[in-house]
N, C-alpha and C positions, 0 to 999 in steps of 0.2 A: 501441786502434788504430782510429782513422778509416778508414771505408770511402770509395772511390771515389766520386763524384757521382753518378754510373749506376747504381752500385747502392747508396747510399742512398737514391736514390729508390726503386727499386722494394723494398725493405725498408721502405718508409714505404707503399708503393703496399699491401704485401702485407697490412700490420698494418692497414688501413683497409677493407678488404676485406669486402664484407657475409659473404661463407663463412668469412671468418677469425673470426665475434665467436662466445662461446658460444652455443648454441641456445638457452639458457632465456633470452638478452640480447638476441635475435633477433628484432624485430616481426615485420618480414617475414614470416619462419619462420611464428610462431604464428598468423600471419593468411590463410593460406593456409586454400584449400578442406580439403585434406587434413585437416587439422589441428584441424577441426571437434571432434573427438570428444574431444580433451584441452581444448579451450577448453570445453567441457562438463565434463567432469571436474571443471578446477578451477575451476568458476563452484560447483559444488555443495560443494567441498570447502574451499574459504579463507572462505564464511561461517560455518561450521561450527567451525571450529576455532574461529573468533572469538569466537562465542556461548559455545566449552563454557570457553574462556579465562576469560571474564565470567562463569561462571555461570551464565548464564540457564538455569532451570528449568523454564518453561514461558513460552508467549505468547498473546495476543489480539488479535485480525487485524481491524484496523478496514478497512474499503470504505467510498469513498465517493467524489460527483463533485468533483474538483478544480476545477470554476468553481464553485463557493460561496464566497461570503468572509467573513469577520468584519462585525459588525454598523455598527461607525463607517466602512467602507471600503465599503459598499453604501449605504449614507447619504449619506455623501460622492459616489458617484456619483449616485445619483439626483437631488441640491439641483444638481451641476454641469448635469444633463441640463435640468431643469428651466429652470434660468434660459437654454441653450440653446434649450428650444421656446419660451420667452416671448419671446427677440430672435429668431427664426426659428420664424413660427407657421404658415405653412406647408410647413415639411421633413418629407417622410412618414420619411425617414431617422431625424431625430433623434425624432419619437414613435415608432417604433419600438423603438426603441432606450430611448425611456423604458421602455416597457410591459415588455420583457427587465430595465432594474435595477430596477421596482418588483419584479417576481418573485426577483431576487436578492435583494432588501433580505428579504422574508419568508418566504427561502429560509434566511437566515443563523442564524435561530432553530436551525437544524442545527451549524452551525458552533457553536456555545455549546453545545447538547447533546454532540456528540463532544469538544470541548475537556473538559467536567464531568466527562465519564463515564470520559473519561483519567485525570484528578485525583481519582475518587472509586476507581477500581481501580488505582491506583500505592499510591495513600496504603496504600492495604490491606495489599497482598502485595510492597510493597518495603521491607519495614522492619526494621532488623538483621540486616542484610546478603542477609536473602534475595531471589529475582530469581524471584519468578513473577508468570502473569500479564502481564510485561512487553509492551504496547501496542506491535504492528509495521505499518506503513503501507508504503505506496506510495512515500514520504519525498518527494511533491511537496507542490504547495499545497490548498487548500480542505480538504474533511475531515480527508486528511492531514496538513496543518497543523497544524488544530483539534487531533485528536488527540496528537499528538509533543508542541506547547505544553503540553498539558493536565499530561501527565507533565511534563514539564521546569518548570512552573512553580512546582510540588509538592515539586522536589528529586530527580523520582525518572526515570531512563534509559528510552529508548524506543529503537525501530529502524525504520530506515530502509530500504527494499529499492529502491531507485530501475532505471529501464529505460533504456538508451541507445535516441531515438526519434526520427527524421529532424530534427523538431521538437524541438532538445534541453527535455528539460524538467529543470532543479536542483531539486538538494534545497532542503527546507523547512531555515530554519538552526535549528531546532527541537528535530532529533536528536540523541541524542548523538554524540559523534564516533566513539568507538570502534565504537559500533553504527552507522555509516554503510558501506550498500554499492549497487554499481552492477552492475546486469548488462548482458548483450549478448542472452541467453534470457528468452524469457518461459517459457518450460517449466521450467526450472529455477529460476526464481523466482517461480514457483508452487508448487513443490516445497519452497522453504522458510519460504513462509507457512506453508505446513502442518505441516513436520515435528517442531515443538513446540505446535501450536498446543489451546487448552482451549476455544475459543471462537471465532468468528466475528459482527463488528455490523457487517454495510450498512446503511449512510445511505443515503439518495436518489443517483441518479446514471445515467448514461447506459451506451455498453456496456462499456466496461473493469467497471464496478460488475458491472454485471449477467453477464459474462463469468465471471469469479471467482464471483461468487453459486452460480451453476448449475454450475458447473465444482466446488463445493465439497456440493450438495446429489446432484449425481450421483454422487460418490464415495462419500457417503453413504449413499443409494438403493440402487447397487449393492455394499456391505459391504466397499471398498475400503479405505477408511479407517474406524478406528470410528467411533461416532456425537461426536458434539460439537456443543454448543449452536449454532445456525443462530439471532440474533435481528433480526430489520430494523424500524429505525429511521424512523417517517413513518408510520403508520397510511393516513393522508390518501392519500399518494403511492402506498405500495406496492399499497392498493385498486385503483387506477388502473392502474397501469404494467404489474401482470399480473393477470390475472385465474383465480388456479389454483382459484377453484367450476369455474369455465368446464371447464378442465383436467380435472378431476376428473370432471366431466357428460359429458364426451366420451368418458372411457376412458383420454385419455392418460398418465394417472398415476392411482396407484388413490388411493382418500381415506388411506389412511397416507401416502403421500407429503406430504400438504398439511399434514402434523402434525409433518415435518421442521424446523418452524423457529417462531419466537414474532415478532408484532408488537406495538411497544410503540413507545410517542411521549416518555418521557423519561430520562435517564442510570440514576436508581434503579431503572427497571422493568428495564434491562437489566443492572444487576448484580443485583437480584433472578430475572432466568431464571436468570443463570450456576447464582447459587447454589442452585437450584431444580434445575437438571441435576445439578452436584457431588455434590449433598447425596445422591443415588438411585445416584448410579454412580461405577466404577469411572475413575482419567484413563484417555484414550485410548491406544492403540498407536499411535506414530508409525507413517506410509505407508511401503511397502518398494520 
C-alpha cells in the first residue's frame, strides 16, 4: 500500500538522514574530534591484519629524501636547464636552479644504490614462498621509489606506508598493492615501520629522514625496542649532516651511542651489516 505524499516524503526524508546511516558508514561520525582514539585504533589495526594475511615475517625500513630521482630523470633536467641558461645567460633564476639539478644528477647515484640493495634483499628472503626482510617505505617518490622498484622489479612484494599531508603526496606505483597503506598519524605509522622491522637503511635526506633516524636510534638508546641494525647510506653526506665525534666530545651521547648504527656507501655493504648483526644475535622483540 502506498503512503500519502506527506509522508512519503518524510519516510524518504528519514532514510536520508545523517543519524539514520550505520555509525561504522558514518564519515561524519568517525571524523569527529571525539573520535580520535578509534581513528587510532584502527589506523594500527587494519595494517596489521594485512601484513599477517600476507605473511610477511619480517621487514626493512628504507629512509630516504624523496627529491632524489633516478639517474636519466636528473639528466634529463639538467640538458633542459642547461640549454635554458644558454638562451637566458643572464637569469640568476635559472643558474640556480642549474647548480640544485647538477646536485640532484650526483645525488641519484642514491637512487640506484636503494633500487640494488631492494633487489639484492628481496631476491634473498623472498623465495618459496617466504616473506622476510620484506623492503617497507614511505611509499612516495625518490628513495622510496628507488626502493619498492627495486623489489618489484625482482618479482618480489614490498610496502608502502604513505601519510595524508596538506601537500597530498601519492604513492610510488611501485608497491604492491595489497601491501599499500595510507595513514592520517604519523605516530602510528611510525609504529609500524617498526613493529616487524630486522633492520633500518637511511639514505641521505632532509628532516622527515632524519626525524625517523633519531626517533629509531633513541629507541634504541633507551632499550625500548631491541637493538636492530641502524646502517646509513652516504658516507660523504652523513660526515657532514651530523657530526656525532662532535656529539660524543661534548657529552651528549656517550661513545656507545655513536656505535648504534654502520656507514657504508654501497647496496652489498649494507646487506653485509645486516648479515653481520644476524649472524651475532637474536631477531628483535617487536615494540609494546
Amino acid at each position: 500500500m502506498s503512503l500519502p505524499s506527506d509522508l512519503a516524503q518524510r519516510l524518504q526524508a528519514i532514510i536520508q538522514s545523517p543519524t539514520y546511516r550505520l555509525a561504522h558508514e558514518d564519515p561524519a561520525l568517525l571524523g569527529e574530534d571525539a573520535q580520535r582514539a578509534l581513528r587510532l585504533q584502527l589506523e594500527l589495526l587494519k595494517p596489521e591484519r594485512a601484513l599477517r594475511a600476507e605473511g610477511v615475517g619480517s621487514t626493512v625500513v628504507v629512509f630516504g629524501s624523496a627529491r632524489i630521482t633516478d639517474p636519466d630523470t636528473a639528466a634529463a633536467w639538467v640538458a633542459t636547464l642547461e640549454r635554458g641558461v644558454l638562451e637566458n645567460p643572464g637569469s640568476v633564476a635559472l643558474a640556480r636552479a642549474l647548480g640544485l639539478a647538477k646536485r640532484r644528477a650526483s645525488q641519484a647515484r642514491y637512487y640506484e644504490e636503494a633500487r640494488r640493495f631492494a633487489q639484492l634483499i628481496s631476491l634473498r628472503f623472498q623465495r618459496e614462498e617466504r616473506k622476510d626482510f620484506v623492503v617497507v617505505t614511505g611509499g612516495g617518490p625518490g628513495i622510496m621509489e628507488a626502493a619498492n622498484r627495486g623489489a618489484c622489479e625482482v618479482g618480489a612484494r614490498s610496502i608502502g606506508l604513505n601519510i595524508t599531508l596538506p601537500h597530498e603526496q601519492g604513492p610510488n606505483p611501485w608497491i604492491s598493492p595489497e601491501l599499500a597503506f595510507r595513514f592520517r598519524y604519523f605516530a602510528i605509522r611510525k609504529m609500524h615501520f617498526l613493529m616487524h622491522a630486522r633492520g633500518l637503511v637511511a639514505f641521505p635526506g632532509g628532516y622527515g629522514t632524519l626525524d625517523e633516524l633519531f626517533e629509531v636510534l633513541t629507541l634504541i638508546q633507551t632499550g625500548k625496542i631491541a637493538p636492530i641494525p641502524v646502517v646509513l647510506v652516504g658516507r660523504s653526506f652523513w660526515s657532514r649532516a651530523v657530526n656525532f665525534d662532535y656529539l660524543v666530545d661534548e657529552g651528549y651521547i656517550e661513545p656507545k651511542d655513536a656505535t648504534l648504527f654502520t656507514c657504508v656507501d654501497e647496496a652489498e655493504e649494507v646487506v653485509a651489516a645486516l648479515e653481520r648483526f644476524h649472524g651475532t644475535r637474536r631477531p628483535p622483540v617487536p615494540p609494546t
